[in-house]
C-alpha positions in Angstrom: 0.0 0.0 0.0 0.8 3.4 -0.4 0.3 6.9 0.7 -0.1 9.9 -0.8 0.0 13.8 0.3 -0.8 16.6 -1.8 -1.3 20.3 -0.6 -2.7 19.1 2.9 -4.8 16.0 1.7 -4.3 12.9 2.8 -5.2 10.3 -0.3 -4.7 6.2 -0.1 -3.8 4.4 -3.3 -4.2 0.8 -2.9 -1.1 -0.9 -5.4 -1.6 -4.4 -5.4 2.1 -5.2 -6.1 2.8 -3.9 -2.2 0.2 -6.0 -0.4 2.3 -8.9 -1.4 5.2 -6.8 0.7 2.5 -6.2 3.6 1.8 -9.7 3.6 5.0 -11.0 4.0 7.1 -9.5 7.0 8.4 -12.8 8.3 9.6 -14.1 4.6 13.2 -13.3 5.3 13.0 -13.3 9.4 12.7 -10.0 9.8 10.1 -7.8 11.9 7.2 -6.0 10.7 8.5 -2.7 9.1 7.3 0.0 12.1 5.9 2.5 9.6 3.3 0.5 9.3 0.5 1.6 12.3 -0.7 -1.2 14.4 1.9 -3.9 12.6 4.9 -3.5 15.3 3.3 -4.5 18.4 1.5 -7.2 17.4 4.4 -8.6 15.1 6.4 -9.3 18.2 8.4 -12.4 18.9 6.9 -14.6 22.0 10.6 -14.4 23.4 11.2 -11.2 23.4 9.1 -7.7 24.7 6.7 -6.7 22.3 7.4 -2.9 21.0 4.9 0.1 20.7 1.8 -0.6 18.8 0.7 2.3 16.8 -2.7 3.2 16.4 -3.8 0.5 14.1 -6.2 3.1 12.5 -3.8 5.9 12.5 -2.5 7.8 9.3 0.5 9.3 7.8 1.0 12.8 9.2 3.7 13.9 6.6 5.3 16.4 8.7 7.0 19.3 6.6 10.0 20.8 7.0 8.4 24.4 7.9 4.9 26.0 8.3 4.8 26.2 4.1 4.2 22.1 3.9 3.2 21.5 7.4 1.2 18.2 7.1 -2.4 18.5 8.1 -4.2 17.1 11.4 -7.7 17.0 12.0 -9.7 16.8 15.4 -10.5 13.6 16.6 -7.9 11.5 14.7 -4.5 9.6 15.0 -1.6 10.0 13.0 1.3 8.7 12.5 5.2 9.6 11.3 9.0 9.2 12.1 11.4 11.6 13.3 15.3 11.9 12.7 17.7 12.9 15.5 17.9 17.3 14.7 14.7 16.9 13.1 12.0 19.2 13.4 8.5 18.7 11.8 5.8 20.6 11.4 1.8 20.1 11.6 -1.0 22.4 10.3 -4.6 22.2 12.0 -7.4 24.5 12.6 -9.1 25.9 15.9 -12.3 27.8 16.2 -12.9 30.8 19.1 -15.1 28.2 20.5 -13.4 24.9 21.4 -9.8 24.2 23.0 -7.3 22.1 21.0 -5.2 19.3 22.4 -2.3 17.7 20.3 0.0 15.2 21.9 2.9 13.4 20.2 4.4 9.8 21.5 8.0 9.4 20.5 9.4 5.5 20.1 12.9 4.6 20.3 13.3 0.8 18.9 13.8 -1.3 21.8 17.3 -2.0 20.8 18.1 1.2 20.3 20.6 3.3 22.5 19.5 6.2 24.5 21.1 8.9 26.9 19.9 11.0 29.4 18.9 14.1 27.8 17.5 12.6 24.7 14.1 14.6 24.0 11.3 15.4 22.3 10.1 19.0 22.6 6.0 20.1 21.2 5.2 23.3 20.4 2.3 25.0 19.5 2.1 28.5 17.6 -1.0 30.5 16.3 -1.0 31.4 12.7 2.4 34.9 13.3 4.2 32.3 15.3 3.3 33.6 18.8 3.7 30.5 21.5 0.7 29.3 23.0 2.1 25.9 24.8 5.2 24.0 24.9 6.0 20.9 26.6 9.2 18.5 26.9 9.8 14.5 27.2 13.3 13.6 28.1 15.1 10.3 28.8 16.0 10.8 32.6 19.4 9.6 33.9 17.4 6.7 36.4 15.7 5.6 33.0 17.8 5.9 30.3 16.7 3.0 28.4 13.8 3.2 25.2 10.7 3.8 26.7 7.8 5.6 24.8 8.2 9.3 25.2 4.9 11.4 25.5 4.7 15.5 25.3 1.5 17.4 24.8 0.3 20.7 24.0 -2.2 23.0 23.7 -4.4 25.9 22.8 -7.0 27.0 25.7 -9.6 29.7 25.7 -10.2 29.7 29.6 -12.8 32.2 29.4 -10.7 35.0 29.3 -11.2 37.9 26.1 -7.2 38.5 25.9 -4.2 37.3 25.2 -2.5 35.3 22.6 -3.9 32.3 20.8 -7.5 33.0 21.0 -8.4 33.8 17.1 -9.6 31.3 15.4 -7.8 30.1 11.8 -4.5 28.2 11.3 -2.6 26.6 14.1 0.8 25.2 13.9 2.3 22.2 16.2 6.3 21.7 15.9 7.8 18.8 17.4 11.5 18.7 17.4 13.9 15.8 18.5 17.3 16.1 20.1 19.6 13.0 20.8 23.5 13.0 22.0 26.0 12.0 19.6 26.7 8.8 21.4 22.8 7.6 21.0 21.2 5.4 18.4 20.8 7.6 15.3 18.0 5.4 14.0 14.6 7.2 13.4 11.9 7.0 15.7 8.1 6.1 15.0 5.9 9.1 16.3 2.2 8.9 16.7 0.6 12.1 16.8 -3.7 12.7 18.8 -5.3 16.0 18.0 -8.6 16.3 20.2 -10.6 19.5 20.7 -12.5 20.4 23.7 -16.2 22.5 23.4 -16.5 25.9 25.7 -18.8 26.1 28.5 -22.4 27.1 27.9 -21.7 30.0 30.9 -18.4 30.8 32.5 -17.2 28.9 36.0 -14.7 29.3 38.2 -11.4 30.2 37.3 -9.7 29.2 40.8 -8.2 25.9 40.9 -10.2 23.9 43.5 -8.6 22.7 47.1 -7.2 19.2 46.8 -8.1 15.9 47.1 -6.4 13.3 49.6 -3.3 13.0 49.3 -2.9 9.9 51.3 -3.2 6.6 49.2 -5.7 4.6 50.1 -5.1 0.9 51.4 -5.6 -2.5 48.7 -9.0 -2.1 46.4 -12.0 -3.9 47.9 -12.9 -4.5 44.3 -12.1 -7.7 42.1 -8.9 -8.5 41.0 -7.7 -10.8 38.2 -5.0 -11.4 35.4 -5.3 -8.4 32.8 -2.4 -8.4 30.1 -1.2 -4.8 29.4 -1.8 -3.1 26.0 1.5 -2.5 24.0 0.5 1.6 23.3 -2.5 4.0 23.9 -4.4 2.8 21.2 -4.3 -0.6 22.5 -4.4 -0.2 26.5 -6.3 -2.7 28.8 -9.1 -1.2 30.2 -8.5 -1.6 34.4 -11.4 -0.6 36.9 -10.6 -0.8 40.8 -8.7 -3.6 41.6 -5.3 -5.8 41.8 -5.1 -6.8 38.3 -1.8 -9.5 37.1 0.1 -9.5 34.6 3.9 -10.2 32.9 6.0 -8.2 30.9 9.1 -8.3 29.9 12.6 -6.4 30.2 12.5 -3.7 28.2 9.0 -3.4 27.5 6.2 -1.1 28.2 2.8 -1.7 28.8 -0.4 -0.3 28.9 -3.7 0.4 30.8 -6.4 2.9 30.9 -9.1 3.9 33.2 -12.2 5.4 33.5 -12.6 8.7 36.0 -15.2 10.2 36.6 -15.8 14.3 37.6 -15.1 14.7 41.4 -13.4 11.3 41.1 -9.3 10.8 42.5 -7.4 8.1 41.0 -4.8 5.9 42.8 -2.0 3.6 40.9 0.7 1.5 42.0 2.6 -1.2 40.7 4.7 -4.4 42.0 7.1 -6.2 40.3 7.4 -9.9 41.7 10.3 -11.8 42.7 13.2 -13.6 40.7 16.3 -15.5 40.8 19.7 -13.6 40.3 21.8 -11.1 42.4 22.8 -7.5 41.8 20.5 -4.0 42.1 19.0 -2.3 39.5 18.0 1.3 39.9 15.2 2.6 38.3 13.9 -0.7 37.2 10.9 0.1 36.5 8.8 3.1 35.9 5.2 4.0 36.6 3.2 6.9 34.5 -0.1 8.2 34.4 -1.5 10.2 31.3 -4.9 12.3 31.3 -7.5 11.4 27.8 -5.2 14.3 26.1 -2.4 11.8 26.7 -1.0 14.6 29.0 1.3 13.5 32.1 -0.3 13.5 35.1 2.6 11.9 37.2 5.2 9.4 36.9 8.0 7.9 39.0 11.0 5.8 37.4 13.3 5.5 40.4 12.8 1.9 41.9 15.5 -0.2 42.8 15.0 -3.3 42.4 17.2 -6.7 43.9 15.4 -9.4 43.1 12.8 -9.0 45.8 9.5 -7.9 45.0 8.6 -4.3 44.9 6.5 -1.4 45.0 5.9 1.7 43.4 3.2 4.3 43.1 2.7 7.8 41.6 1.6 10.4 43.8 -2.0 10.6 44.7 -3.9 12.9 42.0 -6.6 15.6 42.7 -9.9 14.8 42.2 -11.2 15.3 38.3 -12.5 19.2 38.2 -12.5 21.8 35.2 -11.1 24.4 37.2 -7.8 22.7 37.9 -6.9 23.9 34.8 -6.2 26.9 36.5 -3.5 25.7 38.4 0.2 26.4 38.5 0.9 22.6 39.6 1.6 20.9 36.0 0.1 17.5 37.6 -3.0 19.0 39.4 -3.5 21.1 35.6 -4.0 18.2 34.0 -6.5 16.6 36.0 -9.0 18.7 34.0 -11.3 16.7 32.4 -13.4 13.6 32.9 -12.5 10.3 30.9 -10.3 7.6 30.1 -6.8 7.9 32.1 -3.2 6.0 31.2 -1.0 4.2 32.9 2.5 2.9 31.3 4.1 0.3 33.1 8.1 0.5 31.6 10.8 -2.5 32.5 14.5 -1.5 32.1 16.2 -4.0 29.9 18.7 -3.5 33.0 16.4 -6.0 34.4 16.8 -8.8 32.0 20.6 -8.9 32.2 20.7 -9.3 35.8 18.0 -11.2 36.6 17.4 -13.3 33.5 14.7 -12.8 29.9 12.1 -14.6 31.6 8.9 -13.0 32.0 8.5 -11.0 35.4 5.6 -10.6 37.7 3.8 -7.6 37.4 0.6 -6.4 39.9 -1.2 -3.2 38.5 -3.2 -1.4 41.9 -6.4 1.0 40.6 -8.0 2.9 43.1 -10.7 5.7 41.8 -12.5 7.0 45.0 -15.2 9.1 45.5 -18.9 9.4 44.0 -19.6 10.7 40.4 -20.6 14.3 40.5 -21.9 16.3 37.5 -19.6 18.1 34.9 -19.4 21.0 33.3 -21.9 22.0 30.9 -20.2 22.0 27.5 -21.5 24.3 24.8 -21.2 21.1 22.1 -20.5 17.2 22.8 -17.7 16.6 25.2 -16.6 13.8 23.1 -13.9 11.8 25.1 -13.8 14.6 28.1 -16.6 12.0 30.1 -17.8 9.2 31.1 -19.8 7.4 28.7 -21.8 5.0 29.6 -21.0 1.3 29.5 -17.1 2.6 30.6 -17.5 1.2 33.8 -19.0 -2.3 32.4 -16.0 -2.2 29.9 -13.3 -1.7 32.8 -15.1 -4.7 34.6 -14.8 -6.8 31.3 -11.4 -5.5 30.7 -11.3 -5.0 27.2 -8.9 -3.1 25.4 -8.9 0.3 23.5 -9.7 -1.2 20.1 -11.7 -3.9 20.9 -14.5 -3.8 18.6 -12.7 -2.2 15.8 -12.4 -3.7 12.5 -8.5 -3.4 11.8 -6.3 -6.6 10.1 -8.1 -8.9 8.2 -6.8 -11.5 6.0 -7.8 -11.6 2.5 -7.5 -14.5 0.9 -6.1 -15.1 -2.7 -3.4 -12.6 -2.4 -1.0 -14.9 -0.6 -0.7 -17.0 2.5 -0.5 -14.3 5.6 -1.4 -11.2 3.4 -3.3 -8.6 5.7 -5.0 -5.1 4.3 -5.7 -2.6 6.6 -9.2 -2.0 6.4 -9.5 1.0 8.6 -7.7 3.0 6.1 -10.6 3.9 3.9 -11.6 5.9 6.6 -8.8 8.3 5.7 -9.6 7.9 1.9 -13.2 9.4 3.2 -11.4 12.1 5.1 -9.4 13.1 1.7 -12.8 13.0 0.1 -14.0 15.6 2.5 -11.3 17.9 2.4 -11.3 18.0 -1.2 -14.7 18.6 -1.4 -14.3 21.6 1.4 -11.7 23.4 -0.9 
């Protein structure tokens, strides 16, 4: 298959001749090419840690070199693209003076790669003359300087106010650059870009952050507990409700969960990873984050030593869900702003594996979400994934992942034996439709 861009549009052109290449990425041995959305993680040798799984019904950003061929996002949709160390791409969208705009971008060293501490992806936003409006960094810290999906987001909010930059609407611009030291991998990484907008309120609330929540973490979850298999990206996380929920992973490998919570509702995690055999300490084994529906970080926490005996970590204790912490100066209580599905990546240093063997490890996810539902905002327009919905919390009972339900690799006979087509794509042939037809 293959993509095409031209002036903004996003077009597919299905070539018969490169299904046969789809089709066959174990003919040789090798793994699934990465540019390929969805293919990476689910490609993934049984021995080894399964990488990053790209949104399976993602598409091809095209990032330009400068605001002239900045590739074009829309609201509501995944995309996908790669990004050379020095690089610095570009993305066009558009924002109304009635809605907030949220763009996040995921960064994904291969797992072999090497990274230092430093490495980084920095997001920016910019209105239409290049004034700032956000910008936000994800670096490799020095107590986790292994690959591990890196996750910045930005954004454009109205917050009731009738001044300041960023408020017109018209053309938006969202930069992501990437800086590596010399002595890292070079390689390119796969980046998977979420624009999501966010209505106004029907009448202006409070523009004081609330008091917080507890910040003492509650004791083990009443609730069930089972085995629940992390997701291997965003797109793909396990749905978790409260409760000790198993699992294994892998050195080197990230998993992940999401959530549901609820207005007026605080969310606990914590994480163990079980015993083994071998001697030696690692430090920062294992790391712990937690991402708001923006895929904005909440918390995270990446400095457990680890020596064989089993272990605990935990982020801090978040505030209870609340519009108006928005208005905060505390990055983590700021993005506790809106209702929805939260994240939680569950990262094993590779560190792990060397000194305590390749064999799959232990792993106990804890979920608290306390306190009753209360009543959101009123949005002027539908709040989309900013809630609730309901069935979430029969979903997080059931446990099923992000894309469960969604119609994504099928085989297609008569092409040849393991041939796949992605059949979410003619979603984005739909979307080229529309553009064109807006023009």
């Amino acid at each position: 298959m293959k993509w095409l861009r031209s002036r903004g549009r996003v077009a597919l052109v299905a070539a018969a001749a490169m299904c046969a290449v789809v089709a066959q990425p174990g003919a040789s041995g090798g793994p699934v090419p990465s540019g390929l959305p969805g293919l990476s993680g689910t490609a993934a040798a049984a021995e080894g840690p399964t990488p990053y799984a790209l949104d399976k019904d993602a598409g091809p950003a095209n990032g330009g070199t400068g605001t002239g061929d900045a590739g074009r996002l829309d609201g509501g949709f995944t995309y996908f693209d790669s990004i050379e160390p020095g690089q610095k791409l570009f993305y066009q969208l558009d924002l109304d003076d009635a809605e907030n705009g949220y763009v996040s971008a995921t960064a994904v060293p291969k797992l072999k790669s090497l990274v230092k501490y430093g490495d980084k992806i920095t997001v920016k936003m910019q209105d239409g003359e290049g004034k700032d409006c956000d910008s936000e960094q994800a670096r490799v810290l020095p107590t986790g300087d292994y690959p591990q999906p890196l996750t910045a987001y930005v954004s454009r909010t109205l917050n009731d106010k009738e001044y300041g930059a960023c408020r017109e609407d018209g053309t938006y611009y969202v930069i992501v650059e990437r800086e590596s030291k010399p002595a890292s991998s070079q390689d390119a990484w796969d980046l998977e870009l979420r624009f999501l907008t966010e209505p106004r309120l029907k009448a202006g609330g409070s523009t004081k952050a609330p008091e917080a929540g507890s910040s003492t973490s509650p004791g083990p979850p009443s609730a069930a507990s089972g085995a629940r298999a992390g997701g291997a990206g965003f797109s793909d996380a396990t749905t978790l409700g409260d409760g000790e929920w198993t699992a294994e992973i892998r050195a080197g490998e990230s998993l992940f969960y999401r959530v549901p919570v609820d207005w007026g509702q605080q969310l606990f995690a914590a994480a163990e990873l079980g015993s083994s055999d071998g001697n030696g300490m690692v430090t920062g084994a294992m790391s712990l984050a937690v991402y708001n529906p923006a895929r904005g970080l909440v918390d995270s926490t990446d400095t457990m030593s680890y020596s064989g005996e089993p272990k605990w970590t935990s982020t801090d204790p978040a505030p209870p869900v609340n519009y108006a912490n928005r208005f905060s100066s505390t990055p983590g209580k700021k993005a506790m702003r809106f209702a929805g599905w939260y994240y939680l990546r569950v990262s094993l240093n590779p560190e792990v594996g060397d000194k305590f063997g390749q064999e799959p490890y232990g792993l106990t996810v804890r979920v608290n979400v306390e306190g009753d539902a209360v009543d959101g905002p009123e949005y002027n327009g539908p709040a989309e994934e900013f809630n609730v919905a309901d069935g979430n919390q029969d979903r997080a009972v059931d446990g099923e992942s992000a894309d469960s339900g969604a119609m994504t690799l099928v085989a297609v006979g008569g092409i040849g034996t393991g041939t796949v087509l992605v059949l979410g794509l003619g979603g984005w042939a739909l979307l080229a439709r529309r553009r064109d037809a807006g023009r």
